[in-house]
C-alpha positions as CSV (number, residue, x, y, z in Angstrom):
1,X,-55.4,-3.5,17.1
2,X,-53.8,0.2,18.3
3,X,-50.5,0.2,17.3
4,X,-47.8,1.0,20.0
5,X,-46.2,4.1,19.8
6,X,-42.1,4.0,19.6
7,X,-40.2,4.2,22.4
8,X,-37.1,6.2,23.2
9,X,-35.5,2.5,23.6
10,X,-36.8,1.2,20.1
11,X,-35.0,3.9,18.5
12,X,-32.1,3.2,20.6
13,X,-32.1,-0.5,19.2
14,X,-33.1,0.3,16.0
15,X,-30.2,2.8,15.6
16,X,-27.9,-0.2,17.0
17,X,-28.5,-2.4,14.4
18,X,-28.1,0.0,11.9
19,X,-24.4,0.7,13.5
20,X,-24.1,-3.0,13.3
21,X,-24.9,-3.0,9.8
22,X,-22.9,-0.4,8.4
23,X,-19.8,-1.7,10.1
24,X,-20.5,-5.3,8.6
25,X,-20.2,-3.8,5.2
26,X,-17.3,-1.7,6.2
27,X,-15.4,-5.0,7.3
28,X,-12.0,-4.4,5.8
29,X,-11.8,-0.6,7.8
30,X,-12.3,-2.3,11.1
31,X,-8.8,-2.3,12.4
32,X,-7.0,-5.2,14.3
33,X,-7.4,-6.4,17.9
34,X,-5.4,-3.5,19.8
35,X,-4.5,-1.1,16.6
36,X,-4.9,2.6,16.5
37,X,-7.3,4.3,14.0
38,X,-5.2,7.5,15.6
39,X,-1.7,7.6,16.9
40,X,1.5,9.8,16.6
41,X,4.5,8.5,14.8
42,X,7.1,8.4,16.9
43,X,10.2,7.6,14.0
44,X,10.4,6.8,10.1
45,X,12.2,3.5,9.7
46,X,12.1,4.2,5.6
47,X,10.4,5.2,3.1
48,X,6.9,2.9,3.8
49,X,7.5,2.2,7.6
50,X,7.1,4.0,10.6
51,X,7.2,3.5,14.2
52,X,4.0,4.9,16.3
53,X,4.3,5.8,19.9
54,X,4.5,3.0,21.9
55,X,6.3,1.0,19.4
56,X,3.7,-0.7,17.3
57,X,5.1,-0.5,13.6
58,X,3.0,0.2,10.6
59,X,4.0,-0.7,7.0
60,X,2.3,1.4,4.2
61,X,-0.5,-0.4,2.0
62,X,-0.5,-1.5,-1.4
63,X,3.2,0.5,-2.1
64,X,6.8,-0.3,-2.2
65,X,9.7,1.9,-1.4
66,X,13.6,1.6,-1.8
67,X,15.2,-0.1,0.5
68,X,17.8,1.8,3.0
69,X,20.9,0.3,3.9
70,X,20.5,-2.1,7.0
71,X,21.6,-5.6,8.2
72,X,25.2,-4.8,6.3
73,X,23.4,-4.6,2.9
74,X,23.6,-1.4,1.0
75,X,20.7,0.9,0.5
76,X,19.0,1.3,-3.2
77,X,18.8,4.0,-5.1
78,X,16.7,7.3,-3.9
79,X,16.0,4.8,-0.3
80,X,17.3,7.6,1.8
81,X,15.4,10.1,-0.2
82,X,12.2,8.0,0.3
83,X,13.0,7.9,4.0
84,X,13.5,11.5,4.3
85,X,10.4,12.4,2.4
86,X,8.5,10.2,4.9
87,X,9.5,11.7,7.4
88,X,8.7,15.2,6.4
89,X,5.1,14.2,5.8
90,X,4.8,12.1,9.2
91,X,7.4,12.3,12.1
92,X,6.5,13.6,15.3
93,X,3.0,13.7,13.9
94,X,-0.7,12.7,14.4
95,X,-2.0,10.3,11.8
96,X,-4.9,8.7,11.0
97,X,-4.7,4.9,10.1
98,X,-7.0,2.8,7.9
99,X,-6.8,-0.8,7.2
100,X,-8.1,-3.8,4.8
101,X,-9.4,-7.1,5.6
102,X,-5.6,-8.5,5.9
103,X,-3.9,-6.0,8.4
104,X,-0.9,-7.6,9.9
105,X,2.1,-8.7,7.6
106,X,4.6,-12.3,8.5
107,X,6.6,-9.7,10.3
108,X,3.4,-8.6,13.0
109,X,3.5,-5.2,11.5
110,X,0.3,-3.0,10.9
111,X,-0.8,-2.8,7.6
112,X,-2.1,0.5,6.8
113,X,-3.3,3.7,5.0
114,X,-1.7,6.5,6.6
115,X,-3.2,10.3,6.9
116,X,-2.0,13.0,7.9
117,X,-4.5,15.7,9.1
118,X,-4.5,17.4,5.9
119,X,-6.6,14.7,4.7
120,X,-3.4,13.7,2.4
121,X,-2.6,10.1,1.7
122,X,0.8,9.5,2.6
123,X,0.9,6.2,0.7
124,X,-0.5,8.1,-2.6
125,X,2.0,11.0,-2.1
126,X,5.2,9.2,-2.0
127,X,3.7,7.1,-5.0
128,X,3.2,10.7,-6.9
129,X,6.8,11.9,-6.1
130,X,8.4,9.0,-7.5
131,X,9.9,7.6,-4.1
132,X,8.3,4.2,-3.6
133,X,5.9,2.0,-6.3
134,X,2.5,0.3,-6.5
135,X,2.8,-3.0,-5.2
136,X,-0.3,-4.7,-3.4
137,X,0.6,-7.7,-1.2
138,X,-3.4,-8.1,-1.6
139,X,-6.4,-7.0,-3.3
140,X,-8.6,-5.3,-4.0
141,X,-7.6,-2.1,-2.2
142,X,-9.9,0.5,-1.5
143,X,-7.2,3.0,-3.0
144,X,-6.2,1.4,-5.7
145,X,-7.6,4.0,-8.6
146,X,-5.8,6.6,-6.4
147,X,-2.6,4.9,-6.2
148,X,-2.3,3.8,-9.8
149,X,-3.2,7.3,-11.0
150,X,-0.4,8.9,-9.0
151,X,1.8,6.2,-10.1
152,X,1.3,6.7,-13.5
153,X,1.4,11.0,-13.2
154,X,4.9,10.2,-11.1
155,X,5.9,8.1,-14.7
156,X,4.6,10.9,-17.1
157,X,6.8,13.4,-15.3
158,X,9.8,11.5,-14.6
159,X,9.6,11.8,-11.2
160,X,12.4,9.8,-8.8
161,X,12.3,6.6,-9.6
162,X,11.4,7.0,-13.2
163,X,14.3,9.6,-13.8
164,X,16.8,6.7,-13.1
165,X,18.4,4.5,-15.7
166,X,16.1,1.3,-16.0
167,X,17.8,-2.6,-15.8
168,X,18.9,-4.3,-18.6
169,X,16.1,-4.8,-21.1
170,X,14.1,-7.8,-22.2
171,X,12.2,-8.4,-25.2
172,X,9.1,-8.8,-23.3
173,X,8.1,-9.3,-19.7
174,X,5.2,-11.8,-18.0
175,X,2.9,-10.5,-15.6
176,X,0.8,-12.9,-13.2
177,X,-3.0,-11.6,-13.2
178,X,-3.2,-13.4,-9.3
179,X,0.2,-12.3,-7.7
180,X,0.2,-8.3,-9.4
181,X,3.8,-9.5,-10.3
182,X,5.8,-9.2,-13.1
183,X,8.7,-11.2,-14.5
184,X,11.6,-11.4,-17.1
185,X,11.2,-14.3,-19.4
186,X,13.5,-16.8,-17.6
187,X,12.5,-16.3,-14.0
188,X,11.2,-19.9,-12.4
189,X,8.5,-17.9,-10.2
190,X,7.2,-16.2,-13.0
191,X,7.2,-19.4,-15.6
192,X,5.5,-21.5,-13.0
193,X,2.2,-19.1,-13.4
194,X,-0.6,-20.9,-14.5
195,X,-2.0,-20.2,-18.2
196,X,-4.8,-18.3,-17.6
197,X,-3.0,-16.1,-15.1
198,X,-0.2,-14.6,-17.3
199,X,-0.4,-11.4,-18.8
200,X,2.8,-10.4,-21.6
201,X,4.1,-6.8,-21.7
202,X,6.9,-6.1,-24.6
203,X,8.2,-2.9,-22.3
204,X,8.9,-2.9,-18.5
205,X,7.0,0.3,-17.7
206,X,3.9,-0.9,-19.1
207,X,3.7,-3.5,-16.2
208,X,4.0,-0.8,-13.7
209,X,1.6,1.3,-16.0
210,X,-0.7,-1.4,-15.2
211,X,-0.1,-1.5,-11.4
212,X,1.9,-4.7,-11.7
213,X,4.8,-5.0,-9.3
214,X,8.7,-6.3,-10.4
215,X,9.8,-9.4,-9.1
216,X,12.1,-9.2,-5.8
217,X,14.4,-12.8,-7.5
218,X,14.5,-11.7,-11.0
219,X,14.2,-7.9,-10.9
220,X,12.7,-7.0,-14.1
């Protein structure tokens, strides 16, 4: 039998499933029904949220910042900094947005890496100036390794929020391996861990050392 030569359409096919392919592996980059991989920020809420153009908001991946004052409650410590930083890197900008498998949070915001066109991470860089901490709401994260490491060179230096005075100390802390959070010893969310889940750290900053994030009841 002659074999048939290739078309111009077989290619064509062939280089569709390949596209097909690559973005099945690529699942968690995909983003959400109607989400931007590009849009401008139109405001900075805080210090990990921003409002795009348009209105959709986008709440930074895998990080935590201090909270501003809002609803009556007072801010926290370096939260207006945070904000302010943020809004250096990002307001009135083009970014470019990348997301994980979970990209929407209980409020309907976008969960997201943010980039400016630099190619800088914003979520890393306010991690590495000491204005907002690693805390993953779920894993794994594509930029975790970057994340921790700039966590843990913002902790070497002392930067922001490792320059302030830490809470009242504990003789050791609990860590739950499935949440990323960590615990003082009495806490009822932490004690309710199962066994094989909890991780014990004699010094607070060896749980954030470790990427673990501090409880939001017990404040560790």
């Amino acid at each position: 039998m002659i074999p048939r030569k290739s078309t111009k359409r077989d290619f064509g096919w062939i280089a569709f499933v390949l596209v097909l392919a690559v973005l099945a592996g690529y699942e968690g980059a995909l983003p959400a029904c109607g989400a931007p991989t590009r849009a401008r920020v139109h405001s900075v809420s805080d210090g990990d949220t921003v409002v795009l153009d348009g209105g959709q908001r986008v709440r930074y991946l895998g990080i935590d910042a201090p909270e501003v004052a809002h609803e009556g409650k007072p801010g926290e410590p370096l939260g207006d900094g945070a904000a302010r930083y943020n809004s250096n890197l990002v307001s009135g900008r083009w970014v470019r947005l990348e997301f994980e498998r979970e990209q929407r949070d209980d409020y309907g915001r976008l969960l997201a890496y943010v980039f400016v066109e630099d190619g800088t991470l914003v979520n890393s860089e306010l991690v590495r100036q000491g204005l907002a901490c690693l805390c993953p709401k779920q894993r794994p994260l594509r930029y975790w390794d970057r994340l921790l490491d700039a966590q843990r060179e913002a902790m070497k230096e002392r930067r922001g929020l490792w320059s302030l005075p830490p809470p009242r100390p504990e003789a050791a802390y609990m860590a739950n391996k499935r949440s990323g959070i960590f615990h003082r010893p009495s806490c009822p969310l932490g004690r309710s861990a199962k066994r094989h889940n909890r991780v014990q750290f004699k010094e607070r900053n060896q749980a954030f050392f470790e990427g673990f994030c501090p409880c939001r009841q017990c404040r560790p």
